[in-house]
N, C-alpha and C positions, 0 to 999 in steps of 0.2 A: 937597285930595282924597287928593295921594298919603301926604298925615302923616295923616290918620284913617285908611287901609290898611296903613299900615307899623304904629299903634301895636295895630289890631285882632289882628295877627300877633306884634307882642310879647305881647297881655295871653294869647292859646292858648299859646305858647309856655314861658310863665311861669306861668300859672296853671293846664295841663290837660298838664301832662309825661307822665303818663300814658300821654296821645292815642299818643305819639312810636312803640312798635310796633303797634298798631291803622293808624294813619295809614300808616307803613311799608309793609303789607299791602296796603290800600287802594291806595296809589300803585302797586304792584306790578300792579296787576291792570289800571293802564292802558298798562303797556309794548306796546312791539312784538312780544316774544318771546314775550307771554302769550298776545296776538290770532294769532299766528302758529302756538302750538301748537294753540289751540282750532278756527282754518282748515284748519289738516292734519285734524285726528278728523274735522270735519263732511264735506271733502272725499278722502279717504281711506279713511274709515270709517264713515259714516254716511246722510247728503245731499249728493251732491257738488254740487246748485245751488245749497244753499243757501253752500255753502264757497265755490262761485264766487263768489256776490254778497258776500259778505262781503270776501274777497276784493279785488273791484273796488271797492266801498267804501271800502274802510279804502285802497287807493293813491289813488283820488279824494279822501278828506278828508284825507290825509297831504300831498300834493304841493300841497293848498289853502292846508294851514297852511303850508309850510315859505314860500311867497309871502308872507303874510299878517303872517308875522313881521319878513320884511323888508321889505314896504310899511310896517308900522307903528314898524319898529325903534326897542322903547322896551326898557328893561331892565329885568331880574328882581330881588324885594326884596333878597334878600343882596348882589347890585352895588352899591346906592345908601346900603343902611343898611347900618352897623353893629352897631346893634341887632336886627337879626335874624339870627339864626341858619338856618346854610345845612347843611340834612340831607341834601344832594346838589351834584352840580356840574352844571351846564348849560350846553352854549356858545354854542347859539342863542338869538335873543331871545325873551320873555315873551310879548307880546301877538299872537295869543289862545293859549291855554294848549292843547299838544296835546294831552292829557292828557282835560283836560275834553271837547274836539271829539271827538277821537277817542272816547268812549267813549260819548257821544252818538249818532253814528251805528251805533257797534260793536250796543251793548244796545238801542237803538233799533230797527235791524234785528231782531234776534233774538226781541224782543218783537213786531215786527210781521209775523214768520211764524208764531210760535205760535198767536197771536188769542188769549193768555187774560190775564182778568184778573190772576193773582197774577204771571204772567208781566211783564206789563207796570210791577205794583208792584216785584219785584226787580229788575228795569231801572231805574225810575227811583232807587230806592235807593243803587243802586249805583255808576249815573253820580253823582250827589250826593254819594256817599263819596268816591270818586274824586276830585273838584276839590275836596273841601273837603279830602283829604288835601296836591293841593297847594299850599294856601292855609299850613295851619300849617307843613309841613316848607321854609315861608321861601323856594320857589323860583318862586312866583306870588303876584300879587295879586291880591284879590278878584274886580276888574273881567278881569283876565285869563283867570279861570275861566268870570265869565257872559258875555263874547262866547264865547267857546270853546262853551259850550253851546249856545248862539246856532247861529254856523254850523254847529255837527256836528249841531240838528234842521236847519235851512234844507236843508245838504247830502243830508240821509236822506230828507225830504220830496221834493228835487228827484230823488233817485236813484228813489225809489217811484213816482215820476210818468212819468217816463222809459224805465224799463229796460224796461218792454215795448214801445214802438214803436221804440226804438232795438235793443232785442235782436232786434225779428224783421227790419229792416233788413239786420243782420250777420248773423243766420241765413241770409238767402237769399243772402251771397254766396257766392264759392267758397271752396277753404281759403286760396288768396293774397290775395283779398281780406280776408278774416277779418284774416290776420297784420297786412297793411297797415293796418287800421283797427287793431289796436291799439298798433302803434307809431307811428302817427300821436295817438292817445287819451296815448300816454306822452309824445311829445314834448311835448305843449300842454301836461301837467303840469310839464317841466321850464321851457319858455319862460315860462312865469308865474312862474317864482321869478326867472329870470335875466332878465326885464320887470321887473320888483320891484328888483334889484338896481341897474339900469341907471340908472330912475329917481332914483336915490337922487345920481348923479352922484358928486362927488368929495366925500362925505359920511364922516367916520371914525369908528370907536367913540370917545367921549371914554375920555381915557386915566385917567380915577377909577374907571370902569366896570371898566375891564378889573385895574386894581389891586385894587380893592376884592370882584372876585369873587374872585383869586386870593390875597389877604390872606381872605375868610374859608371858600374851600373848599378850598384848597390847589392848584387846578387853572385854568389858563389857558382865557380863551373866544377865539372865533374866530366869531363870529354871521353873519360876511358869507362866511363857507366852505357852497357851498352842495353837500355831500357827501350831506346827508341828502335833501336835494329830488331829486338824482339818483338815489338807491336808491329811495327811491318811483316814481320814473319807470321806474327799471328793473325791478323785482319788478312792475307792472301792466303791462307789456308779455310779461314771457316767461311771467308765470301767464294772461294772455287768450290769448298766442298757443299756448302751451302745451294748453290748456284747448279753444283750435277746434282741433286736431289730434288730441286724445284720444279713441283707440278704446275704451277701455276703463275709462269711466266708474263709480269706485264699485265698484271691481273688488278694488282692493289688498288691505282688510282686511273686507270684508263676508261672505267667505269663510271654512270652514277654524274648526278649533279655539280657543278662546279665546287660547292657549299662540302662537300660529300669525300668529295677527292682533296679537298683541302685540309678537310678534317685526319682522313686520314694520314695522311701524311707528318700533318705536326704529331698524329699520337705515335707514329713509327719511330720521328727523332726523338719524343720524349721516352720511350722505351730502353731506347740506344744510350739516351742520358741517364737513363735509370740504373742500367747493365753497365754503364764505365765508370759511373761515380760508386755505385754501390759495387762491385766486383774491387774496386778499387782501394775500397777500406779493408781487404784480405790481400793485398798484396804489402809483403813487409818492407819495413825501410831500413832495416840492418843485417839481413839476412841476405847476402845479393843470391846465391844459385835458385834460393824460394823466391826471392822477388822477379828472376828471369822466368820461372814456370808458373807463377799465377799471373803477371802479366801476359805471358804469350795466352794462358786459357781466355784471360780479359778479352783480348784482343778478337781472339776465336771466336768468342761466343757472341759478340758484338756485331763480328763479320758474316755471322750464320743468321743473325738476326734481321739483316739487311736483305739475304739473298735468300733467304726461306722461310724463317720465321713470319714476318714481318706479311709474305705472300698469301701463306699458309692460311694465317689469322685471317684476316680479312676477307679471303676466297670463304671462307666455311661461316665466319661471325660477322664481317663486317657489314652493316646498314648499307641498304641500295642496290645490293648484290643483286 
């Protein structure tokens, strides 16, 4: 199985060179930073519910996968082949592919607020470009892409099922109860990777994997480092707790001159850069239990930045008000 996946990945490779910026694009558009600017517009700028839920989404299927990779800990094609060429580095493992999950739920959602048909077909397009982008650029395999589809409908299905009897739950409580439930909602995202890991006992990457990724991308992995499970856990705590605090919903840039609402906004992401680059020179690099709790605070205070902060400011200080 895994040699008809690895050679399906040489013959794109070899035969469709082409694909390699089209593809590029594609991958690009399942990042974090891409889902992240499109959650600020909707929730700053446009539908702040729908920014929330996207939002709360996208850390419930993010802190899924970062588990899910290390319950499955299998490795990515460029660790195992040499024949395939690696158009990226990746430290965590392959299976199921975030990429594809994530974008699944991401366009999923969005298609399932619209209610329209074309709506629905660019969604699924483009989740489809998306995993098939990382199928050729050699940092997934096939089957890593269609579980990854798998759980990111499973997960968007069970969020559409849920979010109303669970939302009006959390609506009737107070604002501490609100916070409480969502850092109680963040920690169960983090104890599910660190269950995952635990499981795993005294289990080691084999050390061809770890050669063999940094022979063909030039970069060292680290898959049982679970840093990224903990910013998910963190960015879905301080964006809910953020979010039940928020007077002033939809406020920032709905507002005010075209000129006005644009401004604000680049200064909300440069704030967001300011808070992850500089919180981020306090997070150590040899100390992991300190590096898992000042990253998850990074992440926190980033995400409270987004959904309060950021609101807060501009209702009271911001020009055009």
């Amino acid at each position: 199985m895994t040699d008809v996946q690895i050679a399906l990945i040489q013959a794109l490779q070899t035969h469709a060179t082409w694909l390699e910026a089209p593809m590029l694009f594609f991958s690009a558009l399942g990042e974090p930073e891409f889902y992240l600017l499109v959650i600020l517009i909707l929730y700053w700028c446009w539908d702040t519910r729908l920014g929330l839920r996207l939002a709360l989404l996208m850390g419930i299927t993010g802190g899924l996968n970062e588990a899910l990779k290390v319950a499955f800990h299998l490795p990515r094609p460029y660790w195992v082949s040499p024949e395939v060429r690696a158009f990226g580095s990746h430290p965590s493992f392959g299976l199921p592919s975030a990429h594809a999950q994530g974008s699944a739920s991401f366009w999923g959602l969005l298609a399932a607020d619209a209610r329209r048909r074309w709506v629905w077909a660019f969604a699924a397009g483009t989740v489809f470009l998306i995993g098939g982008s990382r199928v050729f650029l050699g940092v997934h395999f096939p089957i890593d892409v269609l579980v990854g589809w798998t759980i990111g409908a499973a997960v968007l299905l069970a969020f559409l099922a849920l979010e109303g009897p669970v939302g009006r739950r959390v609506a009737a409580l107070p604002l501490s109860g609100k916070v409480l439930a969502a850092f109680a909602g963040s920690l169960a995202l983090a104890i599910a990777s660190f269950a995952a890991l635990a499981a795993l006992g005294d289990w080691e990457v084999p050390a061809s994997w770890a050669a063999g990724a940094l022979e063909r991308s030039g970069e060292p992995i680290n898959p049982l480092l679970l840093l990224d499970a903990v910013t998910a856990s963190g960015l879905f705590f301080g964006f809910a707790a953020g979010a039940a605090a928020d007077r002033h919903p939809g406020s920032m840039c709905a507002r005010g001159k075209g000129s006005v609402r644009l401004f604000r906004y680049a200064f909300g992401i440069l704030i967001i850069g300011a808070i992850w680059y500089g919180l981020g020179l306090f997070v150590p690099q040899d100390a992991v239990p300190a590096a898992y709790l000042f990253q998850y605070l990074r992440a926190a205070v980033a995400g409270a930045w987004v959904s309060f902060g950021a609101p807060a400011f501009f209702a009271r200080y911001g020009p055009g008000t």
